[in-house]
N, C-alpha and C positions, 0 to 999 in steps of 0.2 A: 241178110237172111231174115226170112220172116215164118212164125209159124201160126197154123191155124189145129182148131179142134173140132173134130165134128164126131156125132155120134150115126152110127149105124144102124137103117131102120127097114136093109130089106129083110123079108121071112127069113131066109137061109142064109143071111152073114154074105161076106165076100168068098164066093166060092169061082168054079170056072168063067160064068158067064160076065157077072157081075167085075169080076177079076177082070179081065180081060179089057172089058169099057175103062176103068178104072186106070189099066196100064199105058191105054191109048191115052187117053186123056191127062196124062203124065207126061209122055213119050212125045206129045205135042210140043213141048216149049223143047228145044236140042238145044237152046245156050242156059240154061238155068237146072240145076241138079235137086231133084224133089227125093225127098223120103218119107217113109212113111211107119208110124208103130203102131203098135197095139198096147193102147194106154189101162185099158183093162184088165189084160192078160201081164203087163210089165215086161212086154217084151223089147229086144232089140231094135235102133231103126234098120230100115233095109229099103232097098233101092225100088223107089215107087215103078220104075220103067221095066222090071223085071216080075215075067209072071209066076215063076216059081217064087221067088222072093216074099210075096203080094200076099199068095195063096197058103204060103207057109206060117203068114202071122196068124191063120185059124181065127180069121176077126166072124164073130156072128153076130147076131140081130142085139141090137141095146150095146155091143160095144163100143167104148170111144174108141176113136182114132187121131192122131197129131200126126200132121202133115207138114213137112217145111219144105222149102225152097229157098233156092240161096242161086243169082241170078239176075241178069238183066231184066229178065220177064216173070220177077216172083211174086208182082201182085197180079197178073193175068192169071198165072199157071194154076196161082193156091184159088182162084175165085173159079176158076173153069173145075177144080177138085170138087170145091165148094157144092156148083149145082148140079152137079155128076152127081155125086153119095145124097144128096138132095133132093135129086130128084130120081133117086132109086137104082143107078147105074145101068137102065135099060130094062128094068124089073117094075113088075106094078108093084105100091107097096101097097100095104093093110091099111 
């Protein structure tokens, strides 16, 4: 099991769109089980592959996030998380 942190840097937090790229991008590895919190808010983890789940952490703009994976493919999975929230989840950032 491995975890990483990343902070969140689009305008509007992880909302539908953003959520969405984010879940795919989870949903990608099927042997390896990724979560994800909201280290800001001190919330629960919840199942990164899940878009209700995702959208219910209420992550916004400057929040951490801690993501883990536990898994054959958990140093792919958290690196592809990595340039996903990195590179804006599909979103131009500021």
């Amino acid at each position: 099991m491995k975890t990483i942190r990343l902070t969140v840097r689009n305008p509007s937090g992880i909302h539908l769109r953003p959520g969405a790229a984010f879940v795919r991008a989870a949903a990608a590895h099927r042997g390896t089980a990724v979560r994800v919190r909201n280290l800001t808010t001190g919330s629960a983890d919840a199942d990164a592959r899940s878009m209700l789940a995702v959208t219910a952490l209420r992550i916004k703009k400057d929040h951490e996030i801690e993501v883990t994976a536990d898994g054959p493919d958990e140093d792919v999975a958290l690196e592809t998380l990595r340039a996903a929230v990195d590179g804006g989840l599909g979103e131009v950032l500021e």
